[in-house]
Structure formats: structure tokens, C-alpha cells
NUDOTOR-622135 format. One record per atom (N, C-alpha, C, O): chain; atom name; x negated, y negated, z negated. Coordinates in steps of 0.1 Angstrom, whole numbers, padded with zeros to 4 digits, always signed. Each point is the difference from the previous one (the first is absolute). Layout:
<atoms>
kette->A	atom->CA	X->X	Y->Y	Z->Z
...
</atoms>
This chain:
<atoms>
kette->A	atom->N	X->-0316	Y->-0321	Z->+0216
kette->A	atom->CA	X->-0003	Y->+0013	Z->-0005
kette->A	atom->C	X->+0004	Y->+0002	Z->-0014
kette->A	atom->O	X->+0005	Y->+0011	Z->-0003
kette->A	atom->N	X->-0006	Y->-0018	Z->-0007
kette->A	atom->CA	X->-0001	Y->-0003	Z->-0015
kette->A	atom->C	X->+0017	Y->-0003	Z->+0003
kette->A	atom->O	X->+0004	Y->+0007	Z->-0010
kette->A	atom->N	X->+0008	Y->-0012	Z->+0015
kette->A	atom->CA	X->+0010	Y->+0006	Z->+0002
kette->A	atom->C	X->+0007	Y->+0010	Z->+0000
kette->A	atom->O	X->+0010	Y->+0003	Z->-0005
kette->A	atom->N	X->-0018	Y->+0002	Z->+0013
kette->A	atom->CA	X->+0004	Y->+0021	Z->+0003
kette->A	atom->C	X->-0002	Y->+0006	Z->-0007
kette->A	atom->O	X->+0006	Y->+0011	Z->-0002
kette->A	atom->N	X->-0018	Y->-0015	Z->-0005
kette->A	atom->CA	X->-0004	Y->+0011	Z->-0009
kette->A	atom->C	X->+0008	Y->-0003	Z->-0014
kette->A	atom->O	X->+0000	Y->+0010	Z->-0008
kette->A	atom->N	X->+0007	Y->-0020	Z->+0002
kette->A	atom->CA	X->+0007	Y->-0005	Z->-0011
kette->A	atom->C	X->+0016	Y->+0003	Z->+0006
kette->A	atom->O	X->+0009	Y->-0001	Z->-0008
kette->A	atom->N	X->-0006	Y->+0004	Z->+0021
kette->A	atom->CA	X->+0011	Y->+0008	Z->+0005
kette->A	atom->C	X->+0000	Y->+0012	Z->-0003
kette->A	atom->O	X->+0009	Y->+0003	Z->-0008
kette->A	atom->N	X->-0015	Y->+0007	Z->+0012
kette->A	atom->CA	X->-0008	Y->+0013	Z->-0002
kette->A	atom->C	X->+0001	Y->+0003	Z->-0009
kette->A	atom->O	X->+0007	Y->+0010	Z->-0002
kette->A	atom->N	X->-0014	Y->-0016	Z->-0008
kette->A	atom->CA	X->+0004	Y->+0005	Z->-0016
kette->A	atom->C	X->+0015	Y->-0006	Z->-0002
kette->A	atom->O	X->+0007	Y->+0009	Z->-0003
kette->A	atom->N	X->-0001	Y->-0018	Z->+0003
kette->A	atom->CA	X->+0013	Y->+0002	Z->-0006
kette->A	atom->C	X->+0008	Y->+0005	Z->+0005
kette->A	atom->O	X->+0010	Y->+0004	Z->-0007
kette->A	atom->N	X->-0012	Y->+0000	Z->+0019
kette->A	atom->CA	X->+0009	Y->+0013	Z->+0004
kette->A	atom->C	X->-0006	Y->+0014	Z->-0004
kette->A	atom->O	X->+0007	Y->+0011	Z->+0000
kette->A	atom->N	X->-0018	Y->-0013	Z->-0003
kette->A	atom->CA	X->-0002	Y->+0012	Z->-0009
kette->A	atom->C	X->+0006	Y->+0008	Z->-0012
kette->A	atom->O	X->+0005	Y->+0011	Z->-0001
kette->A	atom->N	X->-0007	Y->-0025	Z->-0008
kette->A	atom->CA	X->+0007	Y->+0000	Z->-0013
kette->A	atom->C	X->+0014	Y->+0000	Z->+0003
kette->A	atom->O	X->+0008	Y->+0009	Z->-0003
kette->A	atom->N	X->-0006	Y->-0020	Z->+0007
kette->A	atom->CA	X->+0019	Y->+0005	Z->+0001
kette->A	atom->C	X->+0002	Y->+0014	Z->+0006
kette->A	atom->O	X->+0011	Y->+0004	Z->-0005
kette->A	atom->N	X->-0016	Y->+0003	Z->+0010
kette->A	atom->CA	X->+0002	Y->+0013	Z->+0011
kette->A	atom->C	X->+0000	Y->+0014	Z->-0015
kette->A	atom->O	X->+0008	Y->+0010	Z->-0001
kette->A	atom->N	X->-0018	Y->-0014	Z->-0006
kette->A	atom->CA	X->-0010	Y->+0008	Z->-0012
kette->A	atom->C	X->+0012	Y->-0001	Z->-0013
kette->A	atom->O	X->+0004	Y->+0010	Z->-0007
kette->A	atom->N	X->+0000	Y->-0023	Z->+0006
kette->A	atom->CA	X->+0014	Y->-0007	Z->-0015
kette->A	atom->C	X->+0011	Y->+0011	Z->+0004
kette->A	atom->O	X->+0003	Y->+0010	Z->-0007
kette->A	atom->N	X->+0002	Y->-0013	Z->+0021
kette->A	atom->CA	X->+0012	Y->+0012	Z->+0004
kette->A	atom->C	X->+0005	Y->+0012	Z->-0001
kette->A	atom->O	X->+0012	Y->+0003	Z->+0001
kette->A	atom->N	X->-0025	Y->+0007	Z->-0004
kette->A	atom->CA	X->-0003	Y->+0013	Z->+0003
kette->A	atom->C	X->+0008	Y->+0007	Z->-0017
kette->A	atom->O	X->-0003	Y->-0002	Z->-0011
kette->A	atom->N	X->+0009	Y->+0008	Z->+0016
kette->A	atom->CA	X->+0004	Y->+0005	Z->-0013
kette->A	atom->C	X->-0006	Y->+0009	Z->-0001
kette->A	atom->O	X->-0007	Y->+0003	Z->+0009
kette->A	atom->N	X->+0008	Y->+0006	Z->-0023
kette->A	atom->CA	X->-0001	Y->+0012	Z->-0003
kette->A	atom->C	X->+0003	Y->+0012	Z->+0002
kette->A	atom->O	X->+0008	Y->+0004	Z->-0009
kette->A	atom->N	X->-0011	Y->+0002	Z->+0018
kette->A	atom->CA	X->+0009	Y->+0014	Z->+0004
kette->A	atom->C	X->+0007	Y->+0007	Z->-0006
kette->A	atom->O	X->+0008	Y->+0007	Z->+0006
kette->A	atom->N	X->-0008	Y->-0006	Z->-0021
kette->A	atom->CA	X->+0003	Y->+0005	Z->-0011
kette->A	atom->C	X->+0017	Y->-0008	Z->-0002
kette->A	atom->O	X->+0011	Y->+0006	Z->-0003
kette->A	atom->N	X->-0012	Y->-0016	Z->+0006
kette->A	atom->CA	X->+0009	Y->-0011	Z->+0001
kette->A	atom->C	X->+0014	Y->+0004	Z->+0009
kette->A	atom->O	X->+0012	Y->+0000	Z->-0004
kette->A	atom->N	X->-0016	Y->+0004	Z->+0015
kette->A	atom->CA	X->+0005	Y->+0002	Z->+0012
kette->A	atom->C	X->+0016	Y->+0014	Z->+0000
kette->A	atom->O	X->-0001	Y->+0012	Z->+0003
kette->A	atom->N	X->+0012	Y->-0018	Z->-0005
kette->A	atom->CA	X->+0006	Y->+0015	Z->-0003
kette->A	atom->C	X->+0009	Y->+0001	Z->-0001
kette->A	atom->O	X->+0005	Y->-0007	Z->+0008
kette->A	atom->N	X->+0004	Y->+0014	Z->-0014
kette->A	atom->CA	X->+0018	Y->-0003	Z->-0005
kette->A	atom->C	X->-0005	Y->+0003	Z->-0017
kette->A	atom->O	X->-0009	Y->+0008	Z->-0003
kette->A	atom->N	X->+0014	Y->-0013	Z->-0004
kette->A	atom->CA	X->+0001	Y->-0002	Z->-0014
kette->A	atom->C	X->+0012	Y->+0001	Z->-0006
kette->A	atom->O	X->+0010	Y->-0006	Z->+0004
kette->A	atom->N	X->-0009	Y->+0015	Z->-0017
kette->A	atom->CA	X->+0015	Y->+0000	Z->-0004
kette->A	atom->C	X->-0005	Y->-0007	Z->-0012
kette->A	atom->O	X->-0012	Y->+0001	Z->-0003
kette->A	atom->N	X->+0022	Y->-0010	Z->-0006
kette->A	atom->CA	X->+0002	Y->-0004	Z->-0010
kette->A	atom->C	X->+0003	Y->+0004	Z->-0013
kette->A	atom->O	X->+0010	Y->+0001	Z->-0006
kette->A	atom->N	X->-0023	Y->+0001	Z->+0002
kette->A	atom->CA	X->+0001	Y->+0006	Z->-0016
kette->A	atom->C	X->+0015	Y->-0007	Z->-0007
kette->A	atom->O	X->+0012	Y->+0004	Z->+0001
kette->A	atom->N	X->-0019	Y->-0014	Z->-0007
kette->A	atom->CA	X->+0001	Y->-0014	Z->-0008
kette->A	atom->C	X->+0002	Y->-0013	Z->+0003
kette->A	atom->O	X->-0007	Y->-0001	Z->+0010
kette->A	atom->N	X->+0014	Y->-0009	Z->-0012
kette->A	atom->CA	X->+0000	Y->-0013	Z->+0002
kette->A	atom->C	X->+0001	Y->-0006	Z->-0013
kette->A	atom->O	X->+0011	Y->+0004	Z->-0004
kette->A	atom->N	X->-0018	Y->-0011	Z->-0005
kette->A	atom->CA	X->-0001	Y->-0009	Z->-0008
kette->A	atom->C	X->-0001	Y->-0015	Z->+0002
kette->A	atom->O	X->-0008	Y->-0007	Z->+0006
kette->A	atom->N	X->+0017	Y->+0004	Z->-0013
kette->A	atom->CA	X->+0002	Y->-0014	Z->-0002
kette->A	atom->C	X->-0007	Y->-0005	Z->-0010
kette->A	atom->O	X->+0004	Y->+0002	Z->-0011
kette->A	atom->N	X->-0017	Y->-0008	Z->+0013
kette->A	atom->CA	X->-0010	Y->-0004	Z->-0010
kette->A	atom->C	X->+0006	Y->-0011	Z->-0009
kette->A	atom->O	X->-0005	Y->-0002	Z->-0011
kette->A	atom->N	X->+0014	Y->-0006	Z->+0015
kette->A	atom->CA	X->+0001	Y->-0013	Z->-0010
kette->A	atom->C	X->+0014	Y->+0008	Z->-0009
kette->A	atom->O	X->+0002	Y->-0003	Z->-0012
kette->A	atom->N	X->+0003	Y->+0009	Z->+0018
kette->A	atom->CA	X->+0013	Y->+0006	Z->-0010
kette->A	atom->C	X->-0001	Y->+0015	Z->-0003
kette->A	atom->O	X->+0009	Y->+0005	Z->-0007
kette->A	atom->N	X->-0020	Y->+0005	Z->+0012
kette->A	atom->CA	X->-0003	Y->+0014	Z->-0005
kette->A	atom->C	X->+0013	Y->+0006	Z->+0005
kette->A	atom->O	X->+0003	Y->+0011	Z->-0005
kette->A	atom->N	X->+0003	Y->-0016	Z->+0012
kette->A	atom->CA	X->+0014	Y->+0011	Z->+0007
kette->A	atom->C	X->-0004	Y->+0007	Z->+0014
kette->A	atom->O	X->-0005	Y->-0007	Z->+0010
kette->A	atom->N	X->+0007	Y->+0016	Z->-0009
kette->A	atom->CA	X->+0000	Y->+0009	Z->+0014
kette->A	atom->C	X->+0007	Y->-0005	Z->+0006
kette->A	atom->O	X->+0010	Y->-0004	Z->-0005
kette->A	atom->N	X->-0012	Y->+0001	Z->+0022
kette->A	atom->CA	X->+0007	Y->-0004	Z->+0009
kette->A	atom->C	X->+0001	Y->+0010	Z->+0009
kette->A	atom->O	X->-0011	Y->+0007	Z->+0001
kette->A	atom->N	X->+0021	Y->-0004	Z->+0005
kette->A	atom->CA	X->+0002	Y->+0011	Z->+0012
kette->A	atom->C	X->+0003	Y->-0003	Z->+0013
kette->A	atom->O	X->+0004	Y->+0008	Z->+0008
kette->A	atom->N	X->-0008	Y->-0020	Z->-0005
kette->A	atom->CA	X->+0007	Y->-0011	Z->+0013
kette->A	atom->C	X->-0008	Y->+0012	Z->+0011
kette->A	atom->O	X->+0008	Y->+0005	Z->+0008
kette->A	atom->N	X->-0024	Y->+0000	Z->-0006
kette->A	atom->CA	X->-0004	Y->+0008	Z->+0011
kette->A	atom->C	X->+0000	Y->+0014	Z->-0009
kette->A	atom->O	X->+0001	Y->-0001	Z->-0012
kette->A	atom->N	X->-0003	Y->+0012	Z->+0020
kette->A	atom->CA	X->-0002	Y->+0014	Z->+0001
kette->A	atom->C	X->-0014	Y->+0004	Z->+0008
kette->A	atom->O	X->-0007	Y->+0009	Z->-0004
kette->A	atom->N	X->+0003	Y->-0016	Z->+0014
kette->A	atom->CA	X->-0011	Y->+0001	Z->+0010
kette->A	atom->C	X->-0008	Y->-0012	Z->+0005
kette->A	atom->O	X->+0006	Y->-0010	Z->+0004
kette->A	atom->N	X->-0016	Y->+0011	Z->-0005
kette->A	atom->CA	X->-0007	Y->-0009	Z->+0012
kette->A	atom->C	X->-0012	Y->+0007	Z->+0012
kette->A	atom->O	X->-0007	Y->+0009	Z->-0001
kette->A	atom->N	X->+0008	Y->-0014	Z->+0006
kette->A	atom->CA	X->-0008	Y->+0006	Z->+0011
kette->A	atom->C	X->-0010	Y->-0011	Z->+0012
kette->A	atom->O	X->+0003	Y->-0006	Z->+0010
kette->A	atom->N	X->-0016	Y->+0006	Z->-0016
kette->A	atom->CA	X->-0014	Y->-0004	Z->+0013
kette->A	atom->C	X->+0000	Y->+0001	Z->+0005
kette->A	atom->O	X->-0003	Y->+0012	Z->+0000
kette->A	atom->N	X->+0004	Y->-0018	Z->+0015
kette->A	atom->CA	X->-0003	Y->+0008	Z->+0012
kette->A	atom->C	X->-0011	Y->-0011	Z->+0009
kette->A	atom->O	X->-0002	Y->-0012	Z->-0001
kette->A	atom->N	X->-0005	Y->+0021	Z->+0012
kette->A	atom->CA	X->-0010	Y->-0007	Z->+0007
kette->A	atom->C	X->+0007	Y->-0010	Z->+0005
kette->A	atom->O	X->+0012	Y->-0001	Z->+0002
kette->A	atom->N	X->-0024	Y->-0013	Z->+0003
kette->A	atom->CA	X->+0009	Y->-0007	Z->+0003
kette->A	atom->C	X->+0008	Y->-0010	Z->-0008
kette->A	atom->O	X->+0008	Y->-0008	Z->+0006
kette->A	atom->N	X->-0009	Y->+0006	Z->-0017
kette->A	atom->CA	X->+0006	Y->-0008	Z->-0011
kette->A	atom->C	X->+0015	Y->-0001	Z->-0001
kette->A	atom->O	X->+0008	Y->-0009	Z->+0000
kette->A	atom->N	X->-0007	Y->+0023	Z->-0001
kette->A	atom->CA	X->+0018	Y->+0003	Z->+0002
kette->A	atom->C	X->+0003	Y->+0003	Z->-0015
kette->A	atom->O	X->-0007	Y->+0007	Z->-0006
kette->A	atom->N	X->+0015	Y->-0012	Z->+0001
kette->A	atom->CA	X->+0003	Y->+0005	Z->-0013
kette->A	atom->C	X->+0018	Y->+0003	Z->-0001
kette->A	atom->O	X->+0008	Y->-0007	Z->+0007
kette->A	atom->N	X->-0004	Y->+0015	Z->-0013
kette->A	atom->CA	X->+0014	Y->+0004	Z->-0003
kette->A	atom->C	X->+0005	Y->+0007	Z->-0014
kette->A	atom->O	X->-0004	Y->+0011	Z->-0002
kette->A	atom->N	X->+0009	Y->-0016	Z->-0004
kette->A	atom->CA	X->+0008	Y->-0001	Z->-0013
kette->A	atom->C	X->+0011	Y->+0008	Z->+0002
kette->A	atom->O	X->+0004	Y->-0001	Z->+0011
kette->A	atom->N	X->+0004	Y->+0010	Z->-0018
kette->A	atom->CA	X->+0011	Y->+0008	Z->+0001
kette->A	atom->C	X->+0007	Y->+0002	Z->-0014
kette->A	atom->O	X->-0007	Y->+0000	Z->-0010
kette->A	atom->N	X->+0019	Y->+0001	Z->+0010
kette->A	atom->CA	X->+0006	Y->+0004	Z->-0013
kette->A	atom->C	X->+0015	Y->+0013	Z->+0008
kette->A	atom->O	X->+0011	Y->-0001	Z->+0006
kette->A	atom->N	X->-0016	Y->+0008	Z->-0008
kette->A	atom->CA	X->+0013	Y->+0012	Z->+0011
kette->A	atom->C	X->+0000	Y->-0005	Z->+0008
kette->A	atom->O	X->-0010	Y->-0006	Z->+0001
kette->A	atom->N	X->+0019	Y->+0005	Z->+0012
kette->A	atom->CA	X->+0001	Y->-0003	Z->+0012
kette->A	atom->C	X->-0006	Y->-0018	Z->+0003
kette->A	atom->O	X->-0006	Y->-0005	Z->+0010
kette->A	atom->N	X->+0008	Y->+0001	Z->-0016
kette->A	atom->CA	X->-0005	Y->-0016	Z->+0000
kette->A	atom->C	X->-0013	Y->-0002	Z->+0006
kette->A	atom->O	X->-0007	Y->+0008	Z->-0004
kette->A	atom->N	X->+0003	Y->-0014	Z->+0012
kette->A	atom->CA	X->-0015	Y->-0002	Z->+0007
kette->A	atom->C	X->-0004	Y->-0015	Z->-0003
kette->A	atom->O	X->+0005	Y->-0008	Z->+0009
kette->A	atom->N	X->-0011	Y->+0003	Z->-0016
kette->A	atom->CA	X->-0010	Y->-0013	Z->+0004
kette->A	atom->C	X->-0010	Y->-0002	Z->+0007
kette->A	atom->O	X->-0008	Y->+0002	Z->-0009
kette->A	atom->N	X->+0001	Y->-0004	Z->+0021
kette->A	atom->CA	X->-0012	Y->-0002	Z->+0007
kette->A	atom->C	X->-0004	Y->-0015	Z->-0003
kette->A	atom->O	X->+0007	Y->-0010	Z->-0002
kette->A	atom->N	X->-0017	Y->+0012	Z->+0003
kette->A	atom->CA	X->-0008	Y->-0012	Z->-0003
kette->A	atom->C	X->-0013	Y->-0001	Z->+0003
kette->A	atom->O	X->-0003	Y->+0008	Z->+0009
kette->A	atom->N	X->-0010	Y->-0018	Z->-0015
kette->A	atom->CA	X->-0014	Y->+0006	Z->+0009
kette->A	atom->C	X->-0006	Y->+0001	Z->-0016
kette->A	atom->O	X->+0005	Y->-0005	Z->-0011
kette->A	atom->N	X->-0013	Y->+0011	Z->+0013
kette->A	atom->CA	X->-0014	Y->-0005	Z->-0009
kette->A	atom->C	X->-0015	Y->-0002	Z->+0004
kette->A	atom->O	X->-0005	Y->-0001	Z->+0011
kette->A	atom->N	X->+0001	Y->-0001	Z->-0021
kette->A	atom->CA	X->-0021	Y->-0001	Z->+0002
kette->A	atom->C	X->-0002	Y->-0001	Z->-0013
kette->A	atom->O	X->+0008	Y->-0003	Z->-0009
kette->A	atom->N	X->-0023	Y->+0007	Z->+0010
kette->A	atom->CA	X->-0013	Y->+0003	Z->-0007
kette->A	atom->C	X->-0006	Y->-0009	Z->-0004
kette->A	atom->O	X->-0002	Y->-0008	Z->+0009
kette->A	atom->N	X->-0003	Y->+0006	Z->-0021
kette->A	atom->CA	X->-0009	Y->-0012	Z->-0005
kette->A	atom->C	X->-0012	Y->+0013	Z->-0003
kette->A	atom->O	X->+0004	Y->+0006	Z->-0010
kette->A	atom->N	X->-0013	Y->-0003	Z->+0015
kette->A	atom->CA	X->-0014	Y->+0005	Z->-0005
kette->A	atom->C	X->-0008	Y->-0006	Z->-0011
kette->A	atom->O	X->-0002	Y->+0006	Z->-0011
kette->A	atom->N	X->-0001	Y->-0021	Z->+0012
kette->A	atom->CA	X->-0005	Y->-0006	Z->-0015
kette->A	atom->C	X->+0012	Y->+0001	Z->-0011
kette->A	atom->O	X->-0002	Y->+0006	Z->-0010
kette->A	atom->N	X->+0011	Y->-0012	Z->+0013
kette->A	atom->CA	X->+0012	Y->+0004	Z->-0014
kette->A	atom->C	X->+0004	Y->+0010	Z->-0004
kette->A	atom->O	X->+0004	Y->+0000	Z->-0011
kette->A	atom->N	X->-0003	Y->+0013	Z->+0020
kette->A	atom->CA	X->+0007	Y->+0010	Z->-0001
kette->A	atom->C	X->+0015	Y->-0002	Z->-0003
kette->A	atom->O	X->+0006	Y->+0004	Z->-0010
kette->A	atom->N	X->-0001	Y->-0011	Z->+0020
kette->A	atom->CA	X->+0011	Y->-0004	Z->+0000
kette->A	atom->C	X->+0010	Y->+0001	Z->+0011
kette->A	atom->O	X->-0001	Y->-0008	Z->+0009
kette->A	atom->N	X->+0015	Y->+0019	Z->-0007
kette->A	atom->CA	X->+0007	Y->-0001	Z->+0013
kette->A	atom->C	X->+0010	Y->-0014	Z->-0001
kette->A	atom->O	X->+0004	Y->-0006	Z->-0010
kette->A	atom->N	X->-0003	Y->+0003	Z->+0019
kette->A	atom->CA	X->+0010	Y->-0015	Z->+0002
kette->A	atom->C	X->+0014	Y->+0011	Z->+0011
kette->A	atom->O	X->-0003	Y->+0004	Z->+0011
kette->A	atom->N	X->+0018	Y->-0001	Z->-0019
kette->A	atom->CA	X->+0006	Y->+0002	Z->+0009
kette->A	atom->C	X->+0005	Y->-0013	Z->-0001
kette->A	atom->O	X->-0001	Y->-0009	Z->-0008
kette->A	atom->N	X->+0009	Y->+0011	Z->+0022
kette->A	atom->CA	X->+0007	Y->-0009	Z->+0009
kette->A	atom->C	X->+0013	Y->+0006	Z->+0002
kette->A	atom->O	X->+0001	Y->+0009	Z->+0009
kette->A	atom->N	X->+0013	Y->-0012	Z->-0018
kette->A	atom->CA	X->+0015	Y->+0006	Z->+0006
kette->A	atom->C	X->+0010	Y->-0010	Z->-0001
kette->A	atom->O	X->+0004	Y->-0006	Z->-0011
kette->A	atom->N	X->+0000	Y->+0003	Z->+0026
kette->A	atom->CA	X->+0006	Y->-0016	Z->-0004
kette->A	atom->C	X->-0010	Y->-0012	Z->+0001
kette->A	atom->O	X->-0010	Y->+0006	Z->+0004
kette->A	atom->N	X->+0006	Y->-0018	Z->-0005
kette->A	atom->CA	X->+0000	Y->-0006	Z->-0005
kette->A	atom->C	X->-0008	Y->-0007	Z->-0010
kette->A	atom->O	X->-0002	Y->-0013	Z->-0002
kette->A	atom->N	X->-0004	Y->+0028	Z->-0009
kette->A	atom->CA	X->-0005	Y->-0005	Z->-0010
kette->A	atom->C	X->-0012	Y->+0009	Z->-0002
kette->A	atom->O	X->+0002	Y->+0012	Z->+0001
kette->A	atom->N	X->-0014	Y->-0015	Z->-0003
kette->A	atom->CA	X->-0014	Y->+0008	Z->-0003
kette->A	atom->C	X->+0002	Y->+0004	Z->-0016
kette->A	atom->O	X->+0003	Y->-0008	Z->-0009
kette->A	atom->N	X->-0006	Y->+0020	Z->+0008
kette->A	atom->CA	X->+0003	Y->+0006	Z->-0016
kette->A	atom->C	X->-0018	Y->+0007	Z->+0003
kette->A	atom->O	X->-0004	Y->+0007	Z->+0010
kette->A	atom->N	X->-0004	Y->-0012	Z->-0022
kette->A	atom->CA	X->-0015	Y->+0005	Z->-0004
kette->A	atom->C	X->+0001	Y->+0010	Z->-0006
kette->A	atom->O	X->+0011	Y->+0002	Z->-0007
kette->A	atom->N	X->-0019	Y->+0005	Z->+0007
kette->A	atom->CA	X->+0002	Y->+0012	Z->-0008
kette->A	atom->C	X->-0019	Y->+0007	Z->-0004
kette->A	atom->O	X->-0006	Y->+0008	Z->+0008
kette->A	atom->N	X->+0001	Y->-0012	Z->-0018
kette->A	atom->CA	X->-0010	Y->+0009	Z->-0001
kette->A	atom->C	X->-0001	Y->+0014	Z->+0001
kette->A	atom->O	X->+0011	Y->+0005	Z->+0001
kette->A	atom->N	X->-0020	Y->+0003	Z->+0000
kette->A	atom->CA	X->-0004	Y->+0010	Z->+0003
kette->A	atom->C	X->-0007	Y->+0005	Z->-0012
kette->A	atom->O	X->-0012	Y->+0001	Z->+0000
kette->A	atom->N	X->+0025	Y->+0006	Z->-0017
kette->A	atom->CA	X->-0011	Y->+0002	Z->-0008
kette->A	atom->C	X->-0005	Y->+0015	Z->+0002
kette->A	atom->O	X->-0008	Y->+0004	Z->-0008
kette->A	atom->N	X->+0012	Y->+0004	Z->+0017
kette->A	atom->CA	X->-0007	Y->+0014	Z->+0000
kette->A	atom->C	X->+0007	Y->+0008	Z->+0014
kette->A	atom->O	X->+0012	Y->+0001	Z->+0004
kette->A	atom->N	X->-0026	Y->+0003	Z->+0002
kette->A	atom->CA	X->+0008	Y->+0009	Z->+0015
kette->A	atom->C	X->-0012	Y->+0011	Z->+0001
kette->A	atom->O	X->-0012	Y->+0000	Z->+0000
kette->A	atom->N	X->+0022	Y->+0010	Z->+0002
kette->A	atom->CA	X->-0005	Y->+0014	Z->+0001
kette->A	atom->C	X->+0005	Y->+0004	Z->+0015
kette->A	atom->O	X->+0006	Y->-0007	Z->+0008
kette->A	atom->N	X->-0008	Y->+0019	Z->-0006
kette->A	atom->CA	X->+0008	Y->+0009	Z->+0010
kette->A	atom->C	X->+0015	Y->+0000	Z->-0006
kette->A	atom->O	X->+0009	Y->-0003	Z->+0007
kette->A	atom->N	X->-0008	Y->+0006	Z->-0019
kette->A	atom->CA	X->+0015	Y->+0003	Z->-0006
kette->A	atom->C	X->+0008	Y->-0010	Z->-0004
kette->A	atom->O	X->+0012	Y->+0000	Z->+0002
kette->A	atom->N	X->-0023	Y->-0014	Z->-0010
kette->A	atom->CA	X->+0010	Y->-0005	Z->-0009
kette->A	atom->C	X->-0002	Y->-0014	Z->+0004
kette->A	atom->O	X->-0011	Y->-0001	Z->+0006
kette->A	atom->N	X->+0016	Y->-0009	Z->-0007
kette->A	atom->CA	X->+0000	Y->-0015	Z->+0005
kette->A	atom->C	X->+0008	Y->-0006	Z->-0012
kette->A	atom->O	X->+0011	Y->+0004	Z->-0003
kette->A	atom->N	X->-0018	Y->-0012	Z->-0004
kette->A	atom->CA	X->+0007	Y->-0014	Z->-0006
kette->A	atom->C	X->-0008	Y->-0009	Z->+0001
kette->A	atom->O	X->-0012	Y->-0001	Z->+0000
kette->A	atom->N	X->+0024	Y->-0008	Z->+0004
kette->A	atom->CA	X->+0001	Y->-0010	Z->+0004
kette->A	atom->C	X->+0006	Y->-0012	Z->-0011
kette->A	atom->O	X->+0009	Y->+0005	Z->-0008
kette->A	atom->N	X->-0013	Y->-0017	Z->+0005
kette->A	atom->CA	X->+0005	Y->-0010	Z->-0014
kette->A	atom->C	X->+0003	Y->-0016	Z->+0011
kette->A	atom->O	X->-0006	Y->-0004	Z->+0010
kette->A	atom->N	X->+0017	Y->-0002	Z->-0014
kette->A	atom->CA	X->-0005	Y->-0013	Z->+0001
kette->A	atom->C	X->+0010	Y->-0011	Z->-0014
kette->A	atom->O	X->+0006	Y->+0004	Z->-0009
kette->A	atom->N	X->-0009	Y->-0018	Z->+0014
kette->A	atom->CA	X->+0007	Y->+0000	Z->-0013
kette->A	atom->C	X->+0010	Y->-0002	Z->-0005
kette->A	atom->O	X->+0000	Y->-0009	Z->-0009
kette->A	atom->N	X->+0012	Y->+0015	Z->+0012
kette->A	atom->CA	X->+0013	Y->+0011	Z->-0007
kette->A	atom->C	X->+0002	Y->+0011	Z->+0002
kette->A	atom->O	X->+0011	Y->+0005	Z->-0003
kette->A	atom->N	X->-0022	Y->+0004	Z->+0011
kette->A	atom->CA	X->+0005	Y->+0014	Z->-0001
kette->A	atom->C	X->-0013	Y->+0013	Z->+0003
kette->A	atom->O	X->-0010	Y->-0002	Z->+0006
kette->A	atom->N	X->+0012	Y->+0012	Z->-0011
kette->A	atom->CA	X->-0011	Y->+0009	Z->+0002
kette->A	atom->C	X->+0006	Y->+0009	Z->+0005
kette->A	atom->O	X->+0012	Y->+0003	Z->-0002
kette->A	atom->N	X->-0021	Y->+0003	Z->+0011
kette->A	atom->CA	X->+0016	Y->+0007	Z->+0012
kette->A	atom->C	X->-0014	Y->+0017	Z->-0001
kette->A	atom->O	X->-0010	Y->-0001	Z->+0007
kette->A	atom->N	X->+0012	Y->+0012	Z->-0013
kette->A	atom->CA	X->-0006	Y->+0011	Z->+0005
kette->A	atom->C	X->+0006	Y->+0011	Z->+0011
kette->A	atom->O	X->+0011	Y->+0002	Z->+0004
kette->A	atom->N	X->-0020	Y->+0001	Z->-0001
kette->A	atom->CA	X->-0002	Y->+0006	Z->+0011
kette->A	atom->C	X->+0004	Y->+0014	Z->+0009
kette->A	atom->O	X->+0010	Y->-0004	Z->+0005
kette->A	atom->N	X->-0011	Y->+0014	Z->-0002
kette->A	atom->CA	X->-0004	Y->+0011	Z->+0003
kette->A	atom->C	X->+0002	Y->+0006	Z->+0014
kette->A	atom->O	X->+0011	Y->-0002	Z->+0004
kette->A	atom->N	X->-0020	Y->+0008	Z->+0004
kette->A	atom->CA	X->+0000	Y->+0005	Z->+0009
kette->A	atom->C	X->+0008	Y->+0016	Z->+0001
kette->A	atom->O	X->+0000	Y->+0006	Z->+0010
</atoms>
């Protein structure tokens, strides 16, 4: 019994960590890209876009990246996934309109 029930809750929690923020959820155009350690603008994306599902996709003009992401609820942190390699990204401000995002070499803003 004391099994199930310490199953129960961690499928809880893990089920509860996952859940993003609807606000989150969306196609996003690219203000800004800052390069925090050198203060230069990068232009590498134009768009990103959340989708249900942990679908994530990156664009610069016709170009498409897919990849996954997820949700950290205690850190406020997305983890994408393109390729290969997990890039962190805090979460310093989300509205309906505006999203930035920091990690550490770049601060990437937002807009819906």
C-alpha cells in the first residue's frame, strides 16, 4: 500500500513539473537576441513557437528547426531540445504579449 501511494504522488508531481503555462503556449516572433558575454545582437532565429505536446520549432525565413521542450515549475525554466544538445533558458518575464527568456550567453525577447 505505502508503495502506491509514494507512486501516486510521484506521478503526481512529475504530471504537475510538466504542465506549462498557457501564456507560454504559441508562435512567438523575435524581438532581440543578445549576446550576454559579448553585448552583440545575434540574428541566427526570427521565430519560435510552443506547441502542445512538447513540440518546439525555431525558424529564421524559410529554415525550420523542430525540436522538443519542457517545463520546470520550481525553476521556471524551459529546457529546449534541437539536435542533441539541451539549451536552459530561464523565464525572466511572460505576459500574454511579451516573453524573455535569459540563459547564460544570451537573452532572447519576445513577442507575440
Amino acid at each position: 500500500m505505502k508503495k502506491l501511494t509514494l507512486l501516486l504522488l510521484i506521478s503526481f508531481f512529475t504530471l504537475t513539473s510538466f504542465t506549462p503555462p498557457t501564456k507560454l503556449l504559441g508562435n512567438w516572433k523575435i524581438s532581440k537576441i543578445i549576446n550576454t558575454k559579448t553585448r552583440k545582437h545575434d540574428n541566427s532565429m526570427d521565430r519560435m513557437s510552443f506547441k502542445q505536446g512538447g513540440v518546439f520549432e525555431a525558424s529564421k525565413g524559410n529554415l525550420v528547426k523542430s525540436g522538443t521542450w519542457s517545463y520546470d515549475e520550481n525553476e521556471n525554466l524551459i529546457t529546449l531540445n534541437v539536435g542533441q544538445e539541451d539549451a536552459h533558458f530561464k523565464i525572466l518575464k511572460l505576459s500574454k504579449k511579451k516573453l524573455v527568456l535569459k540563459n547564460f550567453e544570451s537573452k532572447i525577447y519576445l513577442k507575440k
